[in-house]
C-alpha positions as CSV (number, residue, x, y, z in Angstrom):
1,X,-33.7,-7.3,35.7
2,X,-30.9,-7.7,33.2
3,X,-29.4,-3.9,34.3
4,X,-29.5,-5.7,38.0
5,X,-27.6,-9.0,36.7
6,X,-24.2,-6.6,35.1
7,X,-24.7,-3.9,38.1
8,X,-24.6,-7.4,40.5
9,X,-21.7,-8.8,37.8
10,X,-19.7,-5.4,37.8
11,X,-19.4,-5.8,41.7
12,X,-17.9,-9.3,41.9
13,X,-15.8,-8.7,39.0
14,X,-14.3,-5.1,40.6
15,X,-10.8,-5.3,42.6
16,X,-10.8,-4.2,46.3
17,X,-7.9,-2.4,46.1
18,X,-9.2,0.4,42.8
19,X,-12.4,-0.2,43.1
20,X,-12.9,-0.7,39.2
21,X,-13.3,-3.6,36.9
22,X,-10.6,-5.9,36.8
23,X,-7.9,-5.1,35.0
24,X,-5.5,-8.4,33.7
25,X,-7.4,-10.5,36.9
26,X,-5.4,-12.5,38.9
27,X,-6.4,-15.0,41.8
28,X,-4.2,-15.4,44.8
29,X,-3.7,-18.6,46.7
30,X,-6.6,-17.9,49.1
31,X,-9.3,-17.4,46.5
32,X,-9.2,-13.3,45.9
33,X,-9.2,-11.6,43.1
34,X,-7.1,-8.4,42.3
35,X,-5.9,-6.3,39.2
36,X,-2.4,-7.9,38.6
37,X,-1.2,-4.4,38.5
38,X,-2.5,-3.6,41.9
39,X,-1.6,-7.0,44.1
40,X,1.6,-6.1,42.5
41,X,2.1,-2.8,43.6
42,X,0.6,-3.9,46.9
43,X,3.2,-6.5,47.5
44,X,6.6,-4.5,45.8
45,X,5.8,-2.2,49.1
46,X,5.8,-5.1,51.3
47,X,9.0,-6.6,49.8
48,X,10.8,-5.1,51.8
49,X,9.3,-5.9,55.1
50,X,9.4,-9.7,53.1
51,X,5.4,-10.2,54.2
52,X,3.1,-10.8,51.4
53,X,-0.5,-11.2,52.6
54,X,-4.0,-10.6,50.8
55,X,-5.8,-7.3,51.5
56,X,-8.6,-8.6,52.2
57,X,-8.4,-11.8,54.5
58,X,-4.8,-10.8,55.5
59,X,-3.6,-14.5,54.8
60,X,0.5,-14.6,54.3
61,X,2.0,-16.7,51.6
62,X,5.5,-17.3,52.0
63,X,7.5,-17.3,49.7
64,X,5.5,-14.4,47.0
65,X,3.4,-16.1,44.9
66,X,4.0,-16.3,41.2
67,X,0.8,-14.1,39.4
68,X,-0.8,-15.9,36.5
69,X,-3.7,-13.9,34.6
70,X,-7.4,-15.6,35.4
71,X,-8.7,-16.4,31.7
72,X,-12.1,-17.1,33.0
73,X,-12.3,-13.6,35.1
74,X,-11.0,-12.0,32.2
75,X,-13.5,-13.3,29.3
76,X,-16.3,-12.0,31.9
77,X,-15.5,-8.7,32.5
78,X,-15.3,-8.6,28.6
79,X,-18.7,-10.0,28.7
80,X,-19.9,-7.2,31.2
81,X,-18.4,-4.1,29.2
82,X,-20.0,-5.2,25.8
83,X,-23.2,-5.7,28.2
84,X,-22.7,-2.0,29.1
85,X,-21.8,-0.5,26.1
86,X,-24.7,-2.7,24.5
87,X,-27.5,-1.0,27.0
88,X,-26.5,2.4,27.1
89,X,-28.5,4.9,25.7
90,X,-25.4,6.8,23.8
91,X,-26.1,3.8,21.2
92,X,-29.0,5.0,19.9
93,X,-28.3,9.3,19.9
94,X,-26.4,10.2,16.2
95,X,-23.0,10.9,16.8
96,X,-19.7,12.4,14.3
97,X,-20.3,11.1,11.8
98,X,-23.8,9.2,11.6
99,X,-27.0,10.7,10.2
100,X,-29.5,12.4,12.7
101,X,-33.6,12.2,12.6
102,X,-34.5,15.5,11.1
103,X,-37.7,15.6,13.1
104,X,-36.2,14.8,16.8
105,X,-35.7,17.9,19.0
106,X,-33.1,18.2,21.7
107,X,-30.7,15.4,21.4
108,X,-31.3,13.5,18.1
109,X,-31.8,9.9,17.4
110,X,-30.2,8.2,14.7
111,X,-31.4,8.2,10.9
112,X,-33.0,5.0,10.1
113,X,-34.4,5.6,6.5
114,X,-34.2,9.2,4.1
115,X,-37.7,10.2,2.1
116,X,-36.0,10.8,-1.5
117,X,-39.0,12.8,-2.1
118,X,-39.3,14.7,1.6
119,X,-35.9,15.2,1.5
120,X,-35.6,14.6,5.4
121,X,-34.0,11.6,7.4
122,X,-36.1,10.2,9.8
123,X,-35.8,7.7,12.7
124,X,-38.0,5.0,13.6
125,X,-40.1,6.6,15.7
126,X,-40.6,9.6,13.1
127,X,-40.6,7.3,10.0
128,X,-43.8,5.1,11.4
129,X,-45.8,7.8,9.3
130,X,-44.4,6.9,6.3
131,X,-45.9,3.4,6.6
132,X,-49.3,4.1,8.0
133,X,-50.3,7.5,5.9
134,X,-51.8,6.5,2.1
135,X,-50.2,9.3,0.7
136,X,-46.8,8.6,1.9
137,X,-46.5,5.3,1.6
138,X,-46.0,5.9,-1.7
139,X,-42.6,8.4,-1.1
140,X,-39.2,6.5,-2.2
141,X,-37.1,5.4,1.3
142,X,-33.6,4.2,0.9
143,X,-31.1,3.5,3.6
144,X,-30.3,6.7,5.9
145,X,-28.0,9.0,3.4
146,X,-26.6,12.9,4.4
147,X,-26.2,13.6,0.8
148,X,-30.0,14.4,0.2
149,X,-29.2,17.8,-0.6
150,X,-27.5,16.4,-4.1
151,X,-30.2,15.6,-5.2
152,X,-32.0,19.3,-5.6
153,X,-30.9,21.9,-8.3
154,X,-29.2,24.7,-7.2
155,X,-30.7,26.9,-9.5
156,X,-34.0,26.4,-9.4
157,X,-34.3,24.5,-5.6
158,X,-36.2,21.6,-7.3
159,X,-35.9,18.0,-7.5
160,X,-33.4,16.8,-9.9
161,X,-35.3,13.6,-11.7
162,X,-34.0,14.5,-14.9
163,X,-30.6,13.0,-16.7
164,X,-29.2,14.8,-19.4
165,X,-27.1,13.0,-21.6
166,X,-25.6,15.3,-23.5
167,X,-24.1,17.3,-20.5
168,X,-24.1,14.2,-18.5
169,X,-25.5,15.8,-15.1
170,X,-28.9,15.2,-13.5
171,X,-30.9,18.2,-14.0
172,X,-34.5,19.2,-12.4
173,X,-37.6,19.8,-15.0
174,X,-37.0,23.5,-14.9
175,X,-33.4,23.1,-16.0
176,X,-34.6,20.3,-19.3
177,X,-36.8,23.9,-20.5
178,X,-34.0,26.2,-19.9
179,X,-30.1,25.8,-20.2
180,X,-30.9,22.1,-21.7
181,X,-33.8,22.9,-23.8
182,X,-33.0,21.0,-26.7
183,X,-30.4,18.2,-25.3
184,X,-31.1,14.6,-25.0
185,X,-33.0,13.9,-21.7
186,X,-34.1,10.8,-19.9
187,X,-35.5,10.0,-16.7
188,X,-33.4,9.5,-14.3
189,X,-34.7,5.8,-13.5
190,X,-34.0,5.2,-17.3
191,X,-30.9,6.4,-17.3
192,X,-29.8,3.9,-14.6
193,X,-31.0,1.0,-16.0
194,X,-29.0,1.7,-18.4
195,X,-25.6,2.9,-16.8
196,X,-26.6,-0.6,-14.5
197,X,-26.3,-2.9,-17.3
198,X,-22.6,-1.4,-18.5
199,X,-21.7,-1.7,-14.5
200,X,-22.4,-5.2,-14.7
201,X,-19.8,-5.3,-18.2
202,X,-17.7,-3.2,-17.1
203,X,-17.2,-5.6,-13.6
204,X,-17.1,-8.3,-15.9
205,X,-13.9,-7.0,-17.2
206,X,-12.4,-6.2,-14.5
207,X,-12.9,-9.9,-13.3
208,X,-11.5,-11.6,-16.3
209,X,-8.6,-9.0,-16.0
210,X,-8.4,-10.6,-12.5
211,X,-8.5,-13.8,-13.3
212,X,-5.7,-13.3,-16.5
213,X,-3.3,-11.2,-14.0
214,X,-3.5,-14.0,-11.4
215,X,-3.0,-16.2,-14.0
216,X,0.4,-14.2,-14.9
217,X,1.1,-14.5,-11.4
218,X,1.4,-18.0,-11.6
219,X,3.6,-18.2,-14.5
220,X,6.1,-16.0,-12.5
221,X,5.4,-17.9,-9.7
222,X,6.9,-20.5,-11.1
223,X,9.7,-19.2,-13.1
224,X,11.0,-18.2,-10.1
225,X,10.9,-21.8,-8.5
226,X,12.4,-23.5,-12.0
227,X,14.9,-20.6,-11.3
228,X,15.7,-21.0,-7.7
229,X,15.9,-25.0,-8.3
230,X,18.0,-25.2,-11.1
231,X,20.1,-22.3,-9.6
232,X,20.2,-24.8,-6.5
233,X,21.1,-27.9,-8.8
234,X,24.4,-25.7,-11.0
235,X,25.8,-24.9,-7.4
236,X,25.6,-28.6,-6.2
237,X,26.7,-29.8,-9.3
238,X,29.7,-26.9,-9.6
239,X,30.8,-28.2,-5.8
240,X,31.0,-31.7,-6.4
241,X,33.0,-30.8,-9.6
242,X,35.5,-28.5,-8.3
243,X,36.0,-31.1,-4.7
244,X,38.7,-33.0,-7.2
245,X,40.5,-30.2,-8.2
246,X,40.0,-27.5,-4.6
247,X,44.1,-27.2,-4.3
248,X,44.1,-25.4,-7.6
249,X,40.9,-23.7,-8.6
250,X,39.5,-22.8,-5.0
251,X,39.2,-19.0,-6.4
252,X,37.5,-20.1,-9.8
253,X,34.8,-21.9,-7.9
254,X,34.1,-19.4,-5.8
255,X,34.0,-17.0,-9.1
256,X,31.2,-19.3,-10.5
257,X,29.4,-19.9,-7.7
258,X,29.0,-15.9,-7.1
259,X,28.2,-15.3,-10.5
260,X,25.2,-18.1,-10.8
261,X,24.1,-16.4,-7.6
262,X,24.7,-13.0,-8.8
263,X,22.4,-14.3,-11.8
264,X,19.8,-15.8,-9.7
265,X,19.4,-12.5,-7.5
266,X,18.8,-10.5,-10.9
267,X,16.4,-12.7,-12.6
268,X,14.3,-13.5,-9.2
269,X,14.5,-9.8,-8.2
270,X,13.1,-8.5,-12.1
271,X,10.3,-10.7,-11.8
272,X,9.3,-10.2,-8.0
273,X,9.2,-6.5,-9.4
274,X,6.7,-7.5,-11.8
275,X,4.6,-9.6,-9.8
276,X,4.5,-7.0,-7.4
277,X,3.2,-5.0,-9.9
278,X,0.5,-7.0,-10.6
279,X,-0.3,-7.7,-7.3
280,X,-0.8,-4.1,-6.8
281,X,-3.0,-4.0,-10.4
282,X,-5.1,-6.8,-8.9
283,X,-5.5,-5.0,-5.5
284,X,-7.1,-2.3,-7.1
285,X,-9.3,-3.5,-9.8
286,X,-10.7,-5.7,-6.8
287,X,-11.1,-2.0,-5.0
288,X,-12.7,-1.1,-8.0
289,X,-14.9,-3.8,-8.5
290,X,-16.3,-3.8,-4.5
291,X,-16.8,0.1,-5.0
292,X,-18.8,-0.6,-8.8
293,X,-20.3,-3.6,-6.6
294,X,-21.5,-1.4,-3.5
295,X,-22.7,1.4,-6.1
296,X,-24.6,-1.0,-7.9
297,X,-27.0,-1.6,-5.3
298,X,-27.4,1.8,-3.6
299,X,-31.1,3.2,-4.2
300,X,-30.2,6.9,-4.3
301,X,-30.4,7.3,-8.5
302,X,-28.6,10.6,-8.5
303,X,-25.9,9.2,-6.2
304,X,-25.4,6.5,-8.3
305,X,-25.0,8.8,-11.3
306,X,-22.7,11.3,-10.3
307,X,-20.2,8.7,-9.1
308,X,-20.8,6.4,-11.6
309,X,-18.5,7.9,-14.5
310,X,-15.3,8.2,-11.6
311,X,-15.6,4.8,-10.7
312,X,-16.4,3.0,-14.2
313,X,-13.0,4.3,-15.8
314,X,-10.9,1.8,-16.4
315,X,-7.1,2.4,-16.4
316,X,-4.4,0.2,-19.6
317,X,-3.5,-3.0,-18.3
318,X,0.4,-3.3,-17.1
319,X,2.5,-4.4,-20.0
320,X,3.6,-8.3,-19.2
321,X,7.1,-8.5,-20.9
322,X,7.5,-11.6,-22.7
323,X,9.7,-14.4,-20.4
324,X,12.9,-14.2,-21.2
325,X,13.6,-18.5,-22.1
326,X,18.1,-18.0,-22.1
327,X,17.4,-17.6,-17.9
328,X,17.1,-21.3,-17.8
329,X,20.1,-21.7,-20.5
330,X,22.4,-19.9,-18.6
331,X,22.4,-21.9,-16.2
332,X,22.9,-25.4,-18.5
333,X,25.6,-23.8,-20.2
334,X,27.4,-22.4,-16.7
335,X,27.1,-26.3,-15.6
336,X,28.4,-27.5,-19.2
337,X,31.4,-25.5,-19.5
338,X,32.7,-26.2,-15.6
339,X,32.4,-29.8,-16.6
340,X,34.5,-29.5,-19.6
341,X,36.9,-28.0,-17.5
342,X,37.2,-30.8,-15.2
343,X,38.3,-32.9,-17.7
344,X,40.6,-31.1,-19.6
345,X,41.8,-28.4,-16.8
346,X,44.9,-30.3,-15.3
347,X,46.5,-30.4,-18.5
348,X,45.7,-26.8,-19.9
349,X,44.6,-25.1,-16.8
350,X,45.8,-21.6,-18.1
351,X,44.4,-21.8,-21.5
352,X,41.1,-23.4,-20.9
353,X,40.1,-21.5,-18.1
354,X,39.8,-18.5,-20.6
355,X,37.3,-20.1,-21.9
356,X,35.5,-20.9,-19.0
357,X,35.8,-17.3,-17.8
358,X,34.4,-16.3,-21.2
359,X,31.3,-18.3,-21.3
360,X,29.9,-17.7,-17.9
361,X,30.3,-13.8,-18.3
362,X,28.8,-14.4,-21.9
363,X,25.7,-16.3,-20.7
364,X,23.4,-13.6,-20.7
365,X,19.9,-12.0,-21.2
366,X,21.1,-9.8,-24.2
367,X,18.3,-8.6,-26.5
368,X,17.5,-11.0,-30.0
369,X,18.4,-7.6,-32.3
370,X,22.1,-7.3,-30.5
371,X,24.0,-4.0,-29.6
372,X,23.2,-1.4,-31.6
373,X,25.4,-0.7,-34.7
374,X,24.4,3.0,-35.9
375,X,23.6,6.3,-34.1
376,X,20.2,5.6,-35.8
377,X,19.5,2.6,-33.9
378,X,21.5,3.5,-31.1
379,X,18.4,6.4,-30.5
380,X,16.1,3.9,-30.4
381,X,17.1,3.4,-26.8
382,X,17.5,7.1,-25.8
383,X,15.8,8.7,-22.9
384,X,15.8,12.2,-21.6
385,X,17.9,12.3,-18.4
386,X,18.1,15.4,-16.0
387,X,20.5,16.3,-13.2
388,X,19.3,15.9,-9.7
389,X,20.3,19.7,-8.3
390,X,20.1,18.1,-4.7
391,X,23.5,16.2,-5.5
392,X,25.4,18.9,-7.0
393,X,28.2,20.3,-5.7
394,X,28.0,23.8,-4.6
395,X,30.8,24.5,-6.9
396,X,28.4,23.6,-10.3
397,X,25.6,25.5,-11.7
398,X,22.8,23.9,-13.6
399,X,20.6,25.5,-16.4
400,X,19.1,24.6,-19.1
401,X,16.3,22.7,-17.3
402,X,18.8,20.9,-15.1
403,X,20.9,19.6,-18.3
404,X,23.6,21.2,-18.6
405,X,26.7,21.7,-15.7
406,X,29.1,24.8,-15.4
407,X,32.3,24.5,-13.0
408,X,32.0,27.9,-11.2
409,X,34.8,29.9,-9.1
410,X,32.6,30.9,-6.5
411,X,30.0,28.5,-4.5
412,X,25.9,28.5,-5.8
413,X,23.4,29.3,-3.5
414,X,21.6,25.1,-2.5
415,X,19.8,23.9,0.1
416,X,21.5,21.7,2.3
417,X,20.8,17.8,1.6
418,X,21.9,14.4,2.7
419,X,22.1,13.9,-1.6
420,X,24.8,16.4,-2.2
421,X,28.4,16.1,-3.1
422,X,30.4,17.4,-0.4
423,X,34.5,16.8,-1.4
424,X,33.7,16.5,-4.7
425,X,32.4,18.7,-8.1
426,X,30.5,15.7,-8.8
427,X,26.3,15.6,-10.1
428,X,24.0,12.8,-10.4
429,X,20.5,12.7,-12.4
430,X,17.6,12.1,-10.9
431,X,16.6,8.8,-13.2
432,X,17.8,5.8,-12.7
433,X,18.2,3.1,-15.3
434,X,17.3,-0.6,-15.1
435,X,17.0,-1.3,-18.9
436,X,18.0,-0.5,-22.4
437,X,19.3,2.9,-22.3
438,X,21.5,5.7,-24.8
439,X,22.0,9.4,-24.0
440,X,24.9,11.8,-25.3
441,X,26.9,14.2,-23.4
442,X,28.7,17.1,-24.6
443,X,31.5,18.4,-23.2
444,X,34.6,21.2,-23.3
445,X,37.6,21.1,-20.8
446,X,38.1,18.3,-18.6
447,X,34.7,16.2,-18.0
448,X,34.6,12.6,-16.1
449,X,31.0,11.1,-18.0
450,X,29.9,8.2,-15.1
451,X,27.5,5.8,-13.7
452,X,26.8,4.9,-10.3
453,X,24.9,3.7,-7.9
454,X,22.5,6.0,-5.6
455,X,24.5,5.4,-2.2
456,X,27.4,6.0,-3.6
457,X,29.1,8.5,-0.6
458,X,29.0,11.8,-1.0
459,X,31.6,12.2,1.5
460,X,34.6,10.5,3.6
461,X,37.3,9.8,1.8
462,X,37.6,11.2,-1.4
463,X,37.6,7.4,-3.0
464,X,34.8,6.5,-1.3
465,X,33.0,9.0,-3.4
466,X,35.0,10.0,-6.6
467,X,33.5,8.6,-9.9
468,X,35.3,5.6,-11.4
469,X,37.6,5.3,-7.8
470,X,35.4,2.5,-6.1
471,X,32.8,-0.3,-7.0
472,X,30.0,2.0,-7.0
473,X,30.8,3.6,-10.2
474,X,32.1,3.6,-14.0
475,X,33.9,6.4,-15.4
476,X,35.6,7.6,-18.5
477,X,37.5,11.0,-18.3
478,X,37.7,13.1,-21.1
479,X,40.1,15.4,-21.6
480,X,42.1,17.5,-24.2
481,X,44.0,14.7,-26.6
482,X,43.2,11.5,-24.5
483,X,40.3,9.3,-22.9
484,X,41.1,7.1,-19.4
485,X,38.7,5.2,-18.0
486,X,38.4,4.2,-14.6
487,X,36.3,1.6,-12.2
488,X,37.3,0.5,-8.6
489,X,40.5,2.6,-8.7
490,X,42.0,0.9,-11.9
491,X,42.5,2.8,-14.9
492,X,43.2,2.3,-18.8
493,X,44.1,4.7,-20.9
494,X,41.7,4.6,-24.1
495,X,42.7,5.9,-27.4
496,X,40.0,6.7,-29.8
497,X,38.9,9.9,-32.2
498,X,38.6,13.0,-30.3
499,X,35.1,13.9,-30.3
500,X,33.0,16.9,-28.1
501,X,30.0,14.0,-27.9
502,X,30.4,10.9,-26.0
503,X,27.5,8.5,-26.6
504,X,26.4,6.4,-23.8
505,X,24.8,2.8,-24.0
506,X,23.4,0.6,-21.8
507,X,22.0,-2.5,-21.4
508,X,21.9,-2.8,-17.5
509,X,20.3,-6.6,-17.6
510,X,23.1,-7.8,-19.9
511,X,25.7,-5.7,-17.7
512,X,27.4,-4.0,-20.9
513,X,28.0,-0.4,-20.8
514,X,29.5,0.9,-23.5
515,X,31.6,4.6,-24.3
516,X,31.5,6.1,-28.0
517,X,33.1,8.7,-29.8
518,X,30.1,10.2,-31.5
519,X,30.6,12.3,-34.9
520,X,29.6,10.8,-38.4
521,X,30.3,7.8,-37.3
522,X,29.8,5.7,-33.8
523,X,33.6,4.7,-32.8
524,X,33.7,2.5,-29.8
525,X,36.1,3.7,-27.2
526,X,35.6,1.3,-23.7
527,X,33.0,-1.2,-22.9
528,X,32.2,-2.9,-19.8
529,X,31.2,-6.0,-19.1
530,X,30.0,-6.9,-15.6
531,X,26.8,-7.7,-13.5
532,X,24.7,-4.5,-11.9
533,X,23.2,-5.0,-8.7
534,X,21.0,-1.7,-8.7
535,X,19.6,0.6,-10.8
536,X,22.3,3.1,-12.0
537,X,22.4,7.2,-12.3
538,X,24.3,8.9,-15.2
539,X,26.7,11.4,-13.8
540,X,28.8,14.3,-14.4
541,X,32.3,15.3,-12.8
542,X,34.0,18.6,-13.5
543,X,37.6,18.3,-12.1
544,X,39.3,20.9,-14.2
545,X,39.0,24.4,-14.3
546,X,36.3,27.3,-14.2
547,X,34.5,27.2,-16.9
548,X,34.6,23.5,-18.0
549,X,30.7,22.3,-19.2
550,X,29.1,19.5,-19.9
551,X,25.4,18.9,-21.0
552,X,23.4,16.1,-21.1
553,X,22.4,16.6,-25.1
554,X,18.3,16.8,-26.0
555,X,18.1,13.8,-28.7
556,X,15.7,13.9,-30.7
């Protein structure tokens, strides 16, 4: 009766024109119903005749109707395919993936229980047995598993009831007086009552771990709001101080305003990154704690055991670092010194803007311990850097496990890539640096030791992509007698003690990068003092001669 009801539905619900179940149903102004796709083609061919009429009562409309899509036509022939799909007999047969009744012949039913002790699947039909026979009522059923076959010994065909815990594998009787005569051997059953009660720690780890990493989530939930308001407050403040005085100090508020920006940007970016982090270390200790959750209550003992060790492993928490408290203070002090210079700036514009110049680039996240002072300290910080051979210029050759750069006559034999240095006999490393970093570079002939960013161009115009000729990078050249060092196109000519080392320092969240002479000593040649906006690559450029080297050293 019901099969009559959906064959009776599916032939009010089909459209006279295709014959099928509406698709999209619409109902014209006489009452039929079509597929919006067919009225529609139906009437674009009588467009041009400009007669629009139903197909089915042949009742013109004038001018064409507007088609809206029947809701209520729609929900029932949703209604009718669920009833179809729902009836047919394809839903009870075992498809890809499901697990077939051993015991059907012809086309199989599904699984609805597996016999741990048959070893067989059975559906309900076959499995009524297993309920009605004495002896078999007393066989082990669990839900319908294909991995029965895991549970016999391959070496002896026998069921594996046996856990050894010495080797940690379930093993079959035969096995406990053979290859594992002598180990430590449980039941099975023992052995996961066992493993069950260190599942239920080892999720109650994982849940405080949850509970302290959303916690952290909060804290840098907020920071970032205390950030992003009193960021909000020093700009409001800095407008309404620099309204009185806009004729002469338009480009110095402008200069503040971009730095306490530039500041906010940095600080809210680092600690998105770290949430993110943690957002991702939540994600999956919840993945593993539905997975330890779902494998607690499986029935299949040997299943349980062979997975359990994978899935119980927990991996070292991500390092929280400490909150940095001089974020908030640069921006008091930004909002102090602009509002000493108010007051005193009509008078001495010149000489006290210095100082206002000095303390908002000197407001900064700079570590408690300072720069480094010795080569000792300065090591501290190194890191072992390697050129990217994808950037090179065909002109270079790398060796020494991608350290070390040789200016060549003729041209090396690289892929082509969208990284490499076209114009230019310039290399960048494949790390980029976002923290407290040192490395040393030795060098002979005529060496350019830079930073830059990674979209820096690697071709165009030759100062779109030449190191220290744009606002992408930071250079110091070195060559025989003399140090220049360049940024955005403007040099300075450095002198210093000649040295074949150049140290390196960086402190990327401070913006100081620093150039040093390195031999007994650490002389200072250059040091920079800006903001980065992205992480930056070490790199080399060779524009000298055949020959010229230079290596990023090993430090050890």
């Amino acid at each position: 009766m019901a099969q009559q009801v959906i064959q009776l539905d599916q032939e009010k619900l089909s459209c006279s024109i295709c014959l099928d179940l509406l698709k999209e149903p619409v109902t014209i102004p006489c009452g039929h119903s079509y597929c919006m796709s067919c009225i529609k083609t139906c009437w674009d061919e009588g467009d041009q005749k400009k007669t629009h009429s139903c197909p089915q009562c042949r009742q013109s409309f004038t001018p064409r109707p507007a088609l809206v899509k029947n809701i209520m036509f729609a929900e029932l022939v949703e209604e009718v395919k669920k009833a179809n799909r729902s009836t047919s007999p394809d839903h009870f047969y075992a498809g890809p993936g499901d697990v077939a009744c051993d015991f059907c012949t012809g086309r199989k039913l599904k699984a609805f229980k597996s016999c741990l002790v048959c070893l067989a699947s059975y559906c309900e039909q076959h499995l009524q047995p297993h309920y009605d026979v004495g002896p078999l009522k007393k066989h082990m059923l669990v839900e319908a598993t294909s991995k029965l076959l895991e549970n016999i010994c391959s070496h002896h065909n026998e069921v594996m009831k046996i856990f050894c815990r010495t080797d940690q594998q379930c093993i079959c009787y035969l096995c406990s007086m053979d290859e594992h005569k002598g180990h430590d051997t449980v039941s099975a059953v023992a052995e996961r009552a066992e493993k069950q009660t260190e599942l239920g720690v080892s999720r109650y780890k994982i849940q405080r771990r949850i509970q302290d990493r959303e916690k952290d989530v909060k804290v840098l939930q907020q920071e970032v709001e205390a950030i992003n308001i009193s960021s909000d407050e020093a700009v409001s403040k800095s407008e309404k101080i620099f309204t009185d005085l806009i004729r002469l100090i338009e480009e110095r508020r402008s200069e503040v305003k971009q730095q306490i920006r530039s500041h906010q940007k940095t600080e809210v970016s680092r600690i998105t990154e770290l949430e993110e982090k943690l957002q991702q270390e939540i994600t999956e200790l919840r993945r593993k704690d539905a997975d330890l959750a779902q494998l607690s209550h499986t029935e299949d003992h040997f299943h349980f055991l062979n997975n359990y060790s994978s899935l119980s492993h927990l991996s070292e928490a991500t390092h929280l670092p400490s909150i940095n408290p001089q974020s908030q203070q640069y921006i008091e002090d930004v909002t102090a010194a602009v509002s000493e210079v108010r007051d005193k700036l009509q008078a001495v514009l010149n000489e006290e803007w210095g100082k206002v110049s000095w303390t908002v680039t000197h407001v900064e996240v700079l570590p408690l311990q300072g720069e480094p002072k010795t080569r000792a300290e300065f090591l501290r910080y190194s890191q072992e850097i390697t050129l990217d051979s994808n950037t090179a210029h065909t002109r270079l050759s790398l060796c020494d496990r991608n350290r070390k750069a040789t200016l060549k006559s003729e041209f090396q034999l690289y892929p082509s890539h969208p990284d490499r240095f076209l114009e230019l006999w310039q290399v960048l490393s494949k790390e980029g640096l976002t923290e407290h970093c040192y490395w040393e570079v030795k060098w002979s002939g005529m060496v350019s030791i830079a930073v830059a960013y990674k979209d820096i161009s690697r071709t165009g115009p030759r100062n779109y992509c030449r190191f220290g000729y744009n606002d992408k990078s930071w250079a110091l050249r070195c060559y025989s007698g003399s140090y220049e060092f360049r940024h955005n196109n403007n040099c300075t000519s450095i002198s210093g003690p000649q040295s074949s080392r150049i140290g390196v320092y960086l402190d990327h969240r401070a913006g100081t990068l620093s150039f040093y002479s390195v031999s007994r000593t650490m002389n200072l040649l250059h040091r920079v003092q800006t903001t980065f906006t992205q992480p930056l690559y070490p790199g080399l450029w060779l524009p000298g001669s055949a020959g010229d080297t230079a290596e990023l050293c090993e430090l050890k």
